[in-house]
C-alpha positions in Angstrom: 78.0 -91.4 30.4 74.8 -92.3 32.5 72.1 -90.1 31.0 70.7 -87.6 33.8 67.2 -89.0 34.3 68.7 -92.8 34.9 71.2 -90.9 37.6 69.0 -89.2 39.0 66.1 -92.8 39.3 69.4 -94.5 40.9 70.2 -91.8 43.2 66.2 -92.2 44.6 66.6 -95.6 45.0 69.8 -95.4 46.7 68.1 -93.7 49.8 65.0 -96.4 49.6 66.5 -98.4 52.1 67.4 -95.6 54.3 65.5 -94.9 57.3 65.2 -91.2 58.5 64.6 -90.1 62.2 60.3 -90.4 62.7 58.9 -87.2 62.3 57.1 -85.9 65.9 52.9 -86.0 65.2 51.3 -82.4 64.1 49.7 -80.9 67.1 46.8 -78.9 66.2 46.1 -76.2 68.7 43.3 -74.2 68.7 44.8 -70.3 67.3 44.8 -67.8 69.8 42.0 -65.5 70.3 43.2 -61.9 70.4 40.3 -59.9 69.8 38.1 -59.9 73.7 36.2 -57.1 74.0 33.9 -56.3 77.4 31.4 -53.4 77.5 28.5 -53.6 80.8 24.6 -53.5 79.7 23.1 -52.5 82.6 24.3 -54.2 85.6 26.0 -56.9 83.1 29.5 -57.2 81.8 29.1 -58.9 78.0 32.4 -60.5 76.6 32.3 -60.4 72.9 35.0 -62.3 70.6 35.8 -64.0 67.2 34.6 -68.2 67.1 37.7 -69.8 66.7 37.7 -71.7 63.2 41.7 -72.1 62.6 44.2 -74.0 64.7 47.7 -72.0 64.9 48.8 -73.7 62.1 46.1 -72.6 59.4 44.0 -75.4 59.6 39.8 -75.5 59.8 39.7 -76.5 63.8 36.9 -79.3 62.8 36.6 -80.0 66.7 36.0 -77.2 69.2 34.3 -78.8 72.1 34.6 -76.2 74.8 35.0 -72.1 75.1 36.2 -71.3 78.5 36.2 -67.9 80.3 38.5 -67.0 83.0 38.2 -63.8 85.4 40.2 -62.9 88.3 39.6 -60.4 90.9 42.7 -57.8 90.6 44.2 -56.5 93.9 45.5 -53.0 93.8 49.2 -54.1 94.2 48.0 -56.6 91.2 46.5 -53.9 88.7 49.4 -51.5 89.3 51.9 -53.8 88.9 50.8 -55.3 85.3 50.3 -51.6 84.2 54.3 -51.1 83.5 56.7 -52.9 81.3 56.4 -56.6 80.3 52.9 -55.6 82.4 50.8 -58.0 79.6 52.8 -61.3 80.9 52.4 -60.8 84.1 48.9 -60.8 83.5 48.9 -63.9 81.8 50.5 -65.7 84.7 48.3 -64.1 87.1 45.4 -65.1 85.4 47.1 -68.7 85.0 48.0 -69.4 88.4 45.1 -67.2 90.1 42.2 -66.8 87.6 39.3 -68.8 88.5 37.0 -70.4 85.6 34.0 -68.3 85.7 31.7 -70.3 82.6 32.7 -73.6 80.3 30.6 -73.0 76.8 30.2 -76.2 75.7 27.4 -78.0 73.5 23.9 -76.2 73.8 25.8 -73.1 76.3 28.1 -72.9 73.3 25.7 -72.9 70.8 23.4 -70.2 72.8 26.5 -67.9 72.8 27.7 -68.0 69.1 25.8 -65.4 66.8 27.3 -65.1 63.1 31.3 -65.5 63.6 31.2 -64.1 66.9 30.3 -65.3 70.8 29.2 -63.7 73.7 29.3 -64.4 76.7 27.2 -62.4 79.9 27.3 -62.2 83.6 25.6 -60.4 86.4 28.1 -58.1 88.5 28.0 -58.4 91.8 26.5 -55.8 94.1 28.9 -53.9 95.8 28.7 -51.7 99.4 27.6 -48.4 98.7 30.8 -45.7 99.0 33.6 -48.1 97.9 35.4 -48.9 94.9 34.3 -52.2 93.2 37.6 -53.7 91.9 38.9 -54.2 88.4 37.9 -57.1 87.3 40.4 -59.6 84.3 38.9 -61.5 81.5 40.2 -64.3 79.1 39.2 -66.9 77.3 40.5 -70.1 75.5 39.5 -73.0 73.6 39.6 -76.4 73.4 39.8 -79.3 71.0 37.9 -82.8 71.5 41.0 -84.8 72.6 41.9 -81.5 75.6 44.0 -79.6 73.5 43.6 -75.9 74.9 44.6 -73.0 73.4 46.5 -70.1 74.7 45.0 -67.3 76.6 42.9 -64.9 74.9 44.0 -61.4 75.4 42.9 -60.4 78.9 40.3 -57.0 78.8 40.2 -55.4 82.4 36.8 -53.6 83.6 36.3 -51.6 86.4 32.4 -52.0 87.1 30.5 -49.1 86.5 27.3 -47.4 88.2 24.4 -48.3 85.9 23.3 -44.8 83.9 19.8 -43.9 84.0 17.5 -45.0 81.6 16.1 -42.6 79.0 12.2 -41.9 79.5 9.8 -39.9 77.1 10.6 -42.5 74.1 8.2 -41.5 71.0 8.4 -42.4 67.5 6.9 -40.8 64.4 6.9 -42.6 61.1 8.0 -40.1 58.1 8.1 -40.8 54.5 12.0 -40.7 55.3 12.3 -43.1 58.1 11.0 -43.2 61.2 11.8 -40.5 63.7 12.8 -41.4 67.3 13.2 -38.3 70.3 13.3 -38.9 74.3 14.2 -36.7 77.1 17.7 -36.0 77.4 19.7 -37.5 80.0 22.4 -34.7 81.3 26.3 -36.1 80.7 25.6 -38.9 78.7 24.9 -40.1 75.0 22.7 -42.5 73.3 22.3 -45.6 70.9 19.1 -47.1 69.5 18.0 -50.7 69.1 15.5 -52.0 67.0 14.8 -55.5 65.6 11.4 -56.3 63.2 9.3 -58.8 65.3 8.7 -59.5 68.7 10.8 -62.5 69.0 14.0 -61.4 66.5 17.1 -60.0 68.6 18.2 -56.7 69.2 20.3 -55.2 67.1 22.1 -51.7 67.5 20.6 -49.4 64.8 22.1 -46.0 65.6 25.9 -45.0 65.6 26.9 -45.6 69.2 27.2 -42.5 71.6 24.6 -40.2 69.6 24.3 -37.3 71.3 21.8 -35.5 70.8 18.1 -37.1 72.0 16.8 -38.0 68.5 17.8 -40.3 65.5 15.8 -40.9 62.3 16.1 -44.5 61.3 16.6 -44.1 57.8 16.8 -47.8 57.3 13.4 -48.8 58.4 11.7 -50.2 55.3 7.9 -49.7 54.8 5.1 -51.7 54.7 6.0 -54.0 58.4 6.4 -53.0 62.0 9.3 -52.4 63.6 10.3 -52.4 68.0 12.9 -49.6 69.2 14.4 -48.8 72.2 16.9 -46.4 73.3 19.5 -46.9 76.6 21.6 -43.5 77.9 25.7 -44.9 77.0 28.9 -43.3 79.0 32.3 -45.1 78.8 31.4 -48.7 77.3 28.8 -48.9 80.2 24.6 -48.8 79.0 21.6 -48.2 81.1 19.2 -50.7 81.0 16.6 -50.2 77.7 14.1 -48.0 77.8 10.6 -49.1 77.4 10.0 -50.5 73.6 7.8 -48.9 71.0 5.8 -50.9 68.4 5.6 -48.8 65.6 3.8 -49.7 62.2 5.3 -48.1 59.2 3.0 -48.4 56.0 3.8 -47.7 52.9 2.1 -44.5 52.0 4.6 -42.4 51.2 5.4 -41.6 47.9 8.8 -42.2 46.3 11.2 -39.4 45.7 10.9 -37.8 42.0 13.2 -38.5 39.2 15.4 -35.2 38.5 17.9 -33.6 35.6 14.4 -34.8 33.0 15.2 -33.0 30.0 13.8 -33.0 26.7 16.0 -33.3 23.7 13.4 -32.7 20.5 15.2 -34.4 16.9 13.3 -34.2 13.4 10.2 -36.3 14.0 10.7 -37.1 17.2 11.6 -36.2 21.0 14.2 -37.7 23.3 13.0 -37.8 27.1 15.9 -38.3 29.9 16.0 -38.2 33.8 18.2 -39.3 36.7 16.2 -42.3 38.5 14.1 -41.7 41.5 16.6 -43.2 44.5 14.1 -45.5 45.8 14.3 -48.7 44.8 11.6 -50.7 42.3 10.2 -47.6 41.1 8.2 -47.7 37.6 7.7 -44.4 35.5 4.3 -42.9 34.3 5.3 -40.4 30.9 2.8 -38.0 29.6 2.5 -35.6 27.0 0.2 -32.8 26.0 -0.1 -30.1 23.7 -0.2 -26.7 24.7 -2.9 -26.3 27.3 -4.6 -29.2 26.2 -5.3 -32.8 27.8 -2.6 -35.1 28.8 -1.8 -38.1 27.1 -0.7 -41.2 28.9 1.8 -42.4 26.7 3.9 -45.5 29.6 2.3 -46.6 32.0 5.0 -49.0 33.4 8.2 -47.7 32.0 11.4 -48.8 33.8 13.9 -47.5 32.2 15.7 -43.7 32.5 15.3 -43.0 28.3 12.6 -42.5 26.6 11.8 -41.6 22.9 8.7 -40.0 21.6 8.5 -41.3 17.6 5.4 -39.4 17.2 5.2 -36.2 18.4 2.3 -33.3 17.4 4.1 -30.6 15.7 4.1 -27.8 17.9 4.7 -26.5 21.9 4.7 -29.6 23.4 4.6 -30.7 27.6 6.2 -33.8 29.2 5.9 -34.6 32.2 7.0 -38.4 34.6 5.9 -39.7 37.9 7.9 -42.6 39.9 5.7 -45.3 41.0 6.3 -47.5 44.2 5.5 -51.3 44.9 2.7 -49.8 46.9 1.2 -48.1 43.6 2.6 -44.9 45.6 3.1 -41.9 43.2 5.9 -39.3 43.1 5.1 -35.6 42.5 5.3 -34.9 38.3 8.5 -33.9 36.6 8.2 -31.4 33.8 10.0 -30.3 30.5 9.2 -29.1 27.5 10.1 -28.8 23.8 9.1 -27.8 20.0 8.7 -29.3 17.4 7.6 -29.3 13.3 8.5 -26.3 11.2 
């Protein structure tokens, strides 16, 4: 009997010889980008989608060269006939066969456009005769590899161009030790969202939920001690006014942290046990003191950074504690208090 692991070397050497139908080559094409979004900033329409990092296979696409964005002009007869069933592929063959190639992002346009994961792409609308209906207006995009490969379309986002809401005026700012409060005139039928970015030349980025609506916001998220630009735009529909004018506002850091809370203390033979809940701003450093009775207080931490504390050496008799959170900015908190007894 042929043992198994000899039958098994003759039955691979058996098929050397054979020659098996060539495989077809791999082709690597760009995955499909399903997630085009448009929304209109002003009098713009801005397309905003995933980069494209896989091929449809799984694999890192190494070797994007191009990003290209399609539009086409939808005729009524078009828009209502791609509105019923099996209305998405009729989109994708009108925008095949009648699309027109409206921007190619490629090398430094490409690089301009990607921010993070994402790319955006903008364009002016057109003007269009007072008292008629602009028409709805089909976006797409697709990529493609060094060597042509393209992907499929993109999903195609349809936008009927609207008017241009008016711009909030009145725009004031007021730095609080709990942000930085923002109000403007209202602007009847619409809502709001709030920019900000921290220097003159860093982008704008959306700092407010979008559609507040009422004409305020504290920014909550403003740190001290730097300067920060805001502006607001009215928002109906995925369609933004143009900004308002920007506020520089400087925000120092003068305000005092919040105070610790639930300090208790917790007196033992010989000694006293001191606990709080932290102060919730971050860094913070504690000041403990003591005194007895009525008399003058002691400094016993200056620098204490932790939430426990424990008095070995305590007076015998009514005794006050009291802590203070301490800021970065040397800023101090308003004094916690609690008291205990000790000695016979």
């Amino acid at each position: 009997m042929v043992p198994a692991a000899v039958a098994l070397v003759l039955a691979i050497m058996a098929g050397c010889g054979r020659k098996a139908a060539p495989l077809p080559p791999i082709l690597e094409v760009p995955e499909t980008t399903t997630n085009l979004t448009a929304y209109q900033d002003g009098n713009e329409i801005v397309l905003n989608w995933a980069y494209p990092q896989l091929t449809r296979g799984g694999r890192e696409l190494t070797d994007l060269a191009s990003v290209e964005v399609w539009r086409l002009e939808a005729t009524p007869g078009q828009e209502q006939a791609s509105s019923g069933p099996g209305g998405g592929a009729l989109r994708q063959q009108l925008m095949l066969g009648r699309g027109k190639l409206a921007a190619r992002l490629e090398g430094e346009s490409l690089q301009a456009a990607t921010h993070g994961n994402s790319l955006t792409y903008r364009e002016t609308l057109p003007s269009y005769p007072a008292g008629t209906s602009p028409p709805s207006v089909w976006y797409a995009v697709r990529s493609r590899r060094k060597d042509g490969t393209p992907s499929a379309l993109s999903n195609i986002v349809t936008w009927q161009p609207r008017p241009v809401p008016p711009t909030p005026t009145g725009f004031t700012a007021k730095p609080e030790a709990g942000g930085i409060a923002l109000t403007w005139e209202p602007v009847a039928g619409f809502t709001y969202v709030v920019e900000r970015r921290a220097s003159k030349v860093a982008p704008w980025e959306i700092t407010s939920p979008i559609g507040i609506d009422k004409p305020s916001f504290m920014d909550a998220t403003a740190q001290q001690g730097q300067t920060w630009w805001y502006r607001v735009r009215s928002y109906l529909n995925r369609a933004a006014s143009l900004p308002s004018a920007e506020l520089e506002v400087p925000y120092p850091d003068i305000y005092p942290p919040a105070a610790v809370t639930s300090f208790l203390c917790l007196p033992e033979s010989g000694l006293v046990h001191l606990r709080w809940d932290p102060s919730p701003e971050a860094g913070v450093i504690y000041k403990i003191f003591r005194r007895q009775g009525k008399g003058s207080w002691d400094h016993l931490q200056e620098d204490f950074k932790l939430t426990e504390y424990t008095d070995n050496k305590p007076p015998a008799g009514e005794l006050e504690y009291a802590v203070k959170a301490v800021d970065a900015a040397g800023n101090q908190s308003d004094p916690v208090y609690c008291t205990a007894r000790t000695g016979p």
